[in-house]
Structure formats: structure tokens, C-alpha cells
LUMPADREN-177440 format. One record per residue (C-alpha): residue number from 1; residue in one letter; x, y, z. Coordinates in steps of 0.1 Angstrom, whole numbers, plus 5000, padded with zeros to 4 digits. Each point is the difference from the previous one (the first is absolute). Layout:
% residues N
> pos:code:X:Y:Z
> NUM:A:X:Y:Z
...
***
This chain:
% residues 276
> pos:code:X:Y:Z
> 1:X:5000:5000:5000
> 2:X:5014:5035:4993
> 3:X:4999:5022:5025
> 4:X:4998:5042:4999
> 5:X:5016:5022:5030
> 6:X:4991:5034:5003
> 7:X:4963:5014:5005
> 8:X:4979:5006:4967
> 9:X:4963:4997:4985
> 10:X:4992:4970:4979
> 11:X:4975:5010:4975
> 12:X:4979:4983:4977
> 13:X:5009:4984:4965
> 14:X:4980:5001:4975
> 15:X:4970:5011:5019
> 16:X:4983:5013:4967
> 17:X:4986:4967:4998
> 18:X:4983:5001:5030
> 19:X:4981:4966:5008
> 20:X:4999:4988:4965
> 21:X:5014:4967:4990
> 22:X:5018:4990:4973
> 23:X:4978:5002:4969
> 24:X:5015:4967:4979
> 25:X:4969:4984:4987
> 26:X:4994:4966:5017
> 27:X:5029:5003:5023
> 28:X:4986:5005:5035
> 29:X:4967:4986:5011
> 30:X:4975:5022:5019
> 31:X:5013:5009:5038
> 32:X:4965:4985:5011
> 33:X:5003:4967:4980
> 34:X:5017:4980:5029
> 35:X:5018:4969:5002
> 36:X:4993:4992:5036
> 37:X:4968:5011:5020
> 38:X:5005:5031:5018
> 39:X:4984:4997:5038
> 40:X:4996:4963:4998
> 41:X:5033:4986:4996
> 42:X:5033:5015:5008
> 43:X:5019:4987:4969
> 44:X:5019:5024:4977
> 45:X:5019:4993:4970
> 46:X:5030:5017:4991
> 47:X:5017:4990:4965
> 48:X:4981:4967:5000
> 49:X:5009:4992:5031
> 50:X:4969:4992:5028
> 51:X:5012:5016:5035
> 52:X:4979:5004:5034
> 53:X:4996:5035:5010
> 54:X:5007:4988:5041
> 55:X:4986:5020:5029
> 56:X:5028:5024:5016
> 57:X:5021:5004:5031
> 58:X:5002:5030:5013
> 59:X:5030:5019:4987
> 60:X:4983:4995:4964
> 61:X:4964:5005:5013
> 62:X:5009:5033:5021
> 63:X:5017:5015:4971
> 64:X:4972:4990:4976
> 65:X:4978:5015:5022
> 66:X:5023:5040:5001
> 67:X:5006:4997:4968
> 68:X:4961:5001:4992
> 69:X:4993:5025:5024
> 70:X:5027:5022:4986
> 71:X:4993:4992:4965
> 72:X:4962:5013:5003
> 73:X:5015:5035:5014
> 74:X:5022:5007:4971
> 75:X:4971:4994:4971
> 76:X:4998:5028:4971
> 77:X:4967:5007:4986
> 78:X:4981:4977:4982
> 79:X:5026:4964:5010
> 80:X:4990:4976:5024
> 81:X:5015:4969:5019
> 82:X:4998:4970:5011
> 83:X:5014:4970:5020
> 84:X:5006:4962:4984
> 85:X:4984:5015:4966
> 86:X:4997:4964:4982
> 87:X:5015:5012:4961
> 88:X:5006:4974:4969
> 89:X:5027:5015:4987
> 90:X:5009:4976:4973
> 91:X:4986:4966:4987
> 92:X:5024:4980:5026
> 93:X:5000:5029:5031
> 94:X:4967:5007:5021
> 95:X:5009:5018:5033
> 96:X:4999:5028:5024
> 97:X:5028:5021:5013
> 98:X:4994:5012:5038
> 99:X:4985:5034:4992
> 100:X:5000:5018:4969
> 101:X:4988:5036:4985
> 102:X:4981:5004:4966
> 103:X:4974:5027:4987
> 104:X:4962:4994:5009
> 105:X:4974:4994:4976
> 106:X:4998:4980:4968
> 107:X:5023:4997:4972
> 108:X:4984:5004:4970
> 109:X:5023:4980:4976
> 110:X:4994:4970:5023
> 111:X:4967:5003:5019
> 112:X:5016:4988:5033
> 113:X:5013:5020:5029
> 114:X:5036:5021:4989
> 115:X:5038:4977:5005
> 116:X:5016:5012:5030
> 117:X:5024:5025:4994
> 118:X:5023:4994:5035
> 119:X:5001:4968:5016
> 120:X:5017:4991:5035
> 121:X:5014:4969:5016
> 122:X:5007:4991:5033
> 123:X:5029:4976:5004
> 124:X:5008:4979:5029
> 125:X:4996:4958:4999
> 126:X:4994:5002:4960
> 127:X:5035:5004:4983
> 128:X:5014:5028:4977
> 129:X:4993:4972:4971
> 130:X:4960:5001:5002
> 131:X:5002:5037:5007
> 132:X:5021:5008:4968
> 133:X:4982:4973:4980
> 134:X:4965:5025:5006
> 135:X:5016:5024:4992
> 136:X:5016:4983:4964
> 137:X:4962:4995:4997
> 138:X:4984:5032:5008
> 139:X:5021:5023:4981
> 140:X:4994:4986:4966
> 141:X:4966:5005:5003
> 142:X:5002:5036:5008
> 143:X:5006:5006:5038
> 144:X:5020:5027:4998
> 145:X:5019:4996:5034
> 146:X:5005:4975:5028
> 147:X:5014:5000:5034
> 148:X:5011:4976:5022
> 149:X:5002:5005:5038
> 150:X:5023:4977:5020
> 151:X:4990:4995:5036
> 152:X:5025:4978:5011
> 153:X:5041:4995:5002
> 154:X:5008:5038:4981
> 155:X:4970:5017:5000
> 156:X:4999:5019:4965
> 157:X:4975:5014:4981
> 158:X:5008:4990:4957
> 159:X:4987:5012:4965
> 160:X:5003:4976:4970
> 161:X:5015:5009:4975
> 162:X:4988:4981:4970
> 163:X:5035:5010:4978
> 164:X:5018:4980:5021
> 165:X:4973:4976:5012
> 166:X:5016:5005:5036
> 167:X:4987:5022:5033
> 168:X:5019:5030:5008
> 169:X:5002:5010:5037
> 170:X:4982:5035:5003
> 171:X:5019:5022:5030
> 172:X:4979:5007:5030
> 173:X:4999:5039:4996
> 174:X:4991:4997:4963
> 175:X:4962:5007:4993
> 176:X:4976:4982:4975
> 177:X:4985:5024:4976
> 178:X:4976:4991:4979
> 179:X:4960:5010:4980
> 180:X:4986:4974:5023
> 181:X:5011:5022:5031
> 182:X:4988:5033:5013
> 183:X:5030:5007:5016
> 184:X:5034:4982:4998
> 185:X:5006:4970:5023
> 186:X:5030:4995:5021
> 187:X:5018:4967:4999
> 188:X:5006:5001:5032
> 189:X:4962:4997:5008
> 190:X:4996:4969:4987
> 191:X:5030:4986:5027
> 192:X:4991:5018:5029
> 193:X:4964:5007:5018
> 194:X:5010:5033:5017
> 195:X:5008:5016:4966
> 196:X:4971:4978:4982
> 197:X:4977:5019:5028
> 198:X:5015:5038:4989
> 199:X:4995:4988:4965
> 200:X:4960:4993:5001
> 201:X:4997:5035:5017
> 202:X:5017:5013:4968
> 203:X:4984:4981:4980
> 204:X:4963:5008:5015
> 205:X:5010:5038:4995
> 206:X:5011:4995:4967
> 207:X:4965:4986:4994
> 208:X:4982:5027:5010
> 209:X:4983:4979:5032
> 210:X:4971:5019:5013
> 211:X:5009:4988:5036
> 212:X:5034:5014:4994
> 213:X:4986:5034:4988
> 214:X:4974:5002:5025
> 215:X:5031:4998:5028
> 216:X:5023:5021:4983
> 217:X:4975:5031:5000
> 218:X:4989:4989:5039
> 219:X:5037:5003:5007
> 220:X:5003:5037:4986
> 221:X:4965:5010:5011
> 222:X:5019:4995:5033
> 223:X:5027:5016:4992
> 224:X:4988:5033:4993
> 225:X:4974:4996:5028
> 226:X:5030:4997:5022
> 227:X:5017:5027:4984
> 228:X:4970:5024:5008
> 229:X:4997:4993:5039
> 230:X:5038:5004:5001
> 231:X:4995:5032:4981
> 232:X:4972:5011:5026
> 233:X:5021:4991:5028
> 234:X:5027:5020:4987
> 235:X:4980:5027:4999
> 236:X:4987:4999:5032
> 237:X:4970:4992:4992
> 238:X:4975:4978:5023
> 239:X:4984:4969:4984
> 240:X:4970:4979:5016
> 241:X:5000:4963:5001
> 242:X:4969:5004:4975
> 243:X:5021:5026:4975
> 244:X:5030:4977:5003
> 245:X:4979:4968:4997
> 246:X:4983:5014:4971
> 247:X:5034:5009:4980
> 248:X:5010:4970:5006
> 249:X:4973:4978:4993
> 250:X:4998:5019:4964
> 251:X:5015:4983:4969
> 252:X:4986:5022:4971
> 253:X:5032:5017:4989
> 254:X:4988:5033:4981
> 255:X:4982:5006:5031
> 256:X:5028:4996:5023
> 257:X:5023:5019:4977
> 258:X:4975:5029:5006
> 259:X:5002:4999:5034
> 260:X:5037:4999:5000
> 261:X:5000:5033:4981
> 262:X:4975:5015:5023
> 263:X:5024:4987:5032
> 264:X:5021:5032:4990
> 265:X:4976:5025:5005
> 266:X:4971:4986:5023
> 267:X:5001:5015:5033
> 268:X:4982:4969:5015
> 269:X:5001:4960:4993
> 270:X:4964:5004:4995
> 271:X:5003:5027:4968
> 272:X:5015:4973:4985
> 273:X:4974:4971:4997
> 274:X:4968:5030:4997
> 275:X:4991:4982:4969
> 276:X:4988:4972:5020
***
């Protein structure tokens, strides 16, 4: 595996094919026409091959379980995800990967849902040889990018590269960017679950989350509201429980702008609110 150093942003190749696979007539079967029964049986097939998808310990199952919750966070516009997505990706490979990113709706060239675009494994029993053999699959077909996570011995986070049919270690202060994300996404999030945790905050303001909003303009509501009683106080102005309760306890923000103009030339707390 080739490794890079020093701290940079991976972006995406090729990304004006977004979601599309390859267009060779006959080539590819649909990503719906399975090989195995998805929900009923967990077989796969890679390259012809009949595997079991086994039930995980804990170092894969904990990461699997991050790496979703981090992965939902960092959706752009119009993508969605999903975990153990079952794809047939050739006439001898029907799998999933362990959570994977591809535009919502319906493609109209194929009348099925769109291919994924970014597709992640988790890596800890199951060798680099099944790992890299998904991903010899999936590229063909028109996933545009894979990554591999290693959870156990040197814990590394890896982006095939399909010139050299080989993994390349991505450095932990690199970043991920890429159409599918609404903001980039550090490497180092998908190793560690304090920086994972920073990185879904981002991500969630990066989306536009209404919660997010809703606290952001709580937080300088109070701000200014506490920026008015200090300028009262400064001015030696008295302020009731009730006027200071009611400053306080008011989060529209043109009116407490208002009121912070007026705090320079009231001459009582209660001048200020008299629009009440």
C-alpha cells in the first residue's frame, strides 16, 4: 500500500459522472437483479465466488456503527445513504459494502435506484484479499471511490486506487472532499470517536439543521440580552427581577437589538421594554 505524509484534501475523480454506471450495452445487469436474496440469506458473491456476510464483533460492529452516524452528517443535497446496500455489480459479484453514498431518486437510463457513488468497508476478521476483491468489482461498474477502514493491528483509513489496483494509506489530518459531502470529512473521523463527534456537529451545520439554527440564534439572543443588563448596570441603572427576567427570557433579535440601542439613552430599565 502507498502511503502519503503531509496533510492535504483528497477530492473526487471523475465526479462528472456522478452515479451513473458504465454505459456498455449488455455488460452490467441491473443493481436490483440479485444473485442472492437480500434479507433472507446472508450470502454474497464476489467474482463468482459464494461468501457469508458473518455477524460482527465489536471492533467492526462499533466502527460500522460511527461510521453511519458520521456518514449521515456529511450528506450534500439531493444524496442519500445507506448500510449493507445489497448491489449486483457484475454477472459473477452480488454484494454490499458496509455503508455507502449515492444520489436519491431514480435513474432514468435504468429505472432502478442510482449506483452508489462512495462506498465504505470496515476491515477487521475479513482479510485485505475480500476487501480489495470488492473493490476490483465495484469500480468497473462505476463506483467512483472506495474506502477501507482498518480496525485492528494499524489502524488506517485507505482509498483504492483502481490504476494500480492497490489501497493507498490516506494520512489522518487529510480530509475527504467530495459532491456527495456537504462539507469535507476528516480522515481522522473515521479512526477516532472524539473527532468523529466534532465532525457530525460540522457536518449538521453544514446542513443547514434546523435544531442547529434554532440554538445558534438562542445563543446570541442571549448574548445581547446579557450585553444590555451589563450595559444598564454600567450605567447605574436599576433593573427589577421582572425587567431582567423579561430581557432575558426574550429571543427575538431585531427586538433585542432595539433595546440595546435604547440602553444608551433610557433613563430607566423600564424605557427600554415600553413597547411591551
Amino acid at each position: 500500500m502507498d502511503e502519503h505524509r503531509p496533510g492535504y484534501s483528497l477530492k473526487a475523480p471523475g465526479a462528472s459522472e456522478s452515479g451513473r454506471s458504465l454505459r456498455l450495452p449488455g455488460r452490467f445487469p441491473r443493481l436490483d437483479d440479485h444473485l442472492v436474496e437480500a434479507e433472507v440469506t446472508r450470502d454474497e458473491v464476489v467474482a463468482g465466488r459464494r461468501l457469508i456476510a458473518h455477524p460482527a464483533h465489536p471492533a467492526h460492529a462499533n466502527k460500522q456503527f460511527e461510521l453511519d452516524f458520521v456518514l449521515a452528517t456529511h450528506l450534500a443535497p439531493g444524496y442519500t445513504g445507506a448500510s449493507d446496500l445489497l448491489s449486483r455489480l457484475n454477472q459473477d459479484s452480488d454484494f454490499a459494502s458496509d455503508a455507502c453514498i449515492y444520489k436519491a431518486g431514480t435513474d432514468p437510463e435504468t429505472g432502478t435506484r442510482f449506483l452508489e457513488e462512495l462506498a465504505f468497508e470496515v476491515v477487521s476478521e475479513q482479510n485485505e484479499r475480500v476487501v480489495t476483491e470488492k473493490a476490483a468489482q465495484m469500480h468497473p461498474r462505476g463506483v467512483r471511490r472506495i474506502f477501507a477502514i482498518f480496525v485492528k493491528g494499524r489502524r488506517r483509513v485507505c482509498e483504492w486506487v483502481p490504476e494500480s489496483q492497490s489501497w493507498r494509506v490516506l494520512s489522518r489530518d487529510s480530509q475527504i472532499e467530495d459532491p456527495c459531502l456537504v462539507t469535507p470529512l476528516p480522515v481522522a473521523a473515521l479512526l477516532d470517536a472524539a473527532v468523529a463527534a466534532i465532525a457530525v456537529v460540522k457536518g449538521l451545520a453544514a446542513q443547514a439543521n434546523p435544531e442547529l439554527q434554532r440554538q445558534k440564534s438562542v445563543a446570541k439572543a442571549e448574548g445581547i440580552a446579557e450585553s444590555i443588563l451589563k450595559f444598564l448596570a454600567a450605567r447605574g441603572l436599576t433593573v427589577s427581577e421582572a425587567q431582567r427576567q423579561e430581557i432575558l427570557g426574550c429571543h427575538d433579535l431585531a427586538r433585542l437589538d432595539r433595546w440595546l440601542i435604547r440602553a444608551a439613552s433610557a433613563s430607566s430599565a423600564a424605557e427600554i421594554t415600553s413597547e411591551l
